[in-house]
N, C-alpha and C positions, 0 to 999 in steps of 0.2 A: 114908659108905660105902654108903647105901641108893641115894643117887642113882649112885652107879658102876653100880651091880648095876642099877640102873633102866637106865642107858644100854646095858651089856654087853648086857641081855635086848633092849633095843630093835633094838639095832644086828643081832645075830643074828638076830630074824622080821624084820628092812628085807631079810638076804642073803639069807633061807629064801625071801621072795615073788619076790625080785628077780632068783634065781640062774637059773632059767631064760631069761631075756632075755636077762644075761649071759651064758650059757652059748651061746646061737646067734651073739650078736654075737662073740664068743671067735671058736668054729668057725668063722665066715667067715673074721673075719682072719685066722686058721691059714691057712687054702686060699688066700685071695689072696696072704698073704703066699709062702706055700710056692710057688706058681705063678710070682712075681716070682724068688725065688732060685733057681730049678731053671733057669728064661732066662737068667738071670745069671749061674749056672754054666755053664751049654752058649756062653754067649757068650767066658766067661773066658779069661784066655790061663795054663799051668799055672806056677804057682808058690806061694809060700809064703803070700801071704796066700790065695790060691784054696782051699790044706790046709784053712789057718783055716777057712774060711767055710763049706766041705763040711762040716768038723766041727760048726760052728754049724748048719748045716739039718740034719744030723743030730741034734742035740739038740732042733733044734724042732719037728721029724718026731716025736719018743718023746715029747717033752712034747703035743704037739698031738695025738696016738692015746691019751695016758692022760686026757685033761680039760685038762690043767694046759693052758691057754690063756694066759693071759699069760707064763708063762714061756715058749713057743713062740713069741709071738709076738716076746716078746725077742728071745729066739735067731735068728730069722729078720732082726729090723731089725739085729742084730747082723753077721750074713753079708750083708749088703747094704752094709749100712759098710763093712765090710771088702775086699766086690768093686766100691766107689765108687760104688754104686749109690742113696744113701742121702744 
């Protein structure tokens, strides 16, 4: 049990030094991604997977403004799938 608790603690100060890096690498791909789906939407032709996919950068737009970074960037390679972009 001691070594769990040895890893858990490790693993936590590895995220606490770490999270800043990640944190800007996050934010780029946000913007480049987000940059890539907003061409892709302006290029689209409108239909139902088009809905999809506005709904997808909208979710990675609110996940990308609160931190949440990999979930945004989700969302955005998601909407890129979806406008065949991907």
């Amino acid at each position: 049990m001691k070594f769990v608790s040895r890893i858990a603690i490790a693993a936590a100060c590895a995220a606490f030094v770490l999270s800043p890096a990640a944190s800007a690498s996050g934010r780029n791909d946000c913007v480049h991604l987000g940059k890539q789906v907003s061409e892709a939407l302006s290029a689209a032709q409108p239909g139902q997977a088009t809905d999809q996919a506005r709904a997808q950068a909208d979710a990675g737009r609110s996940y990308c403004s609160t931190g949440l970074f990999a979930q945004g960037v989700a969302s955005y390679t998601k909407a890129l799938h979806l406008l065949g972009k991907a």
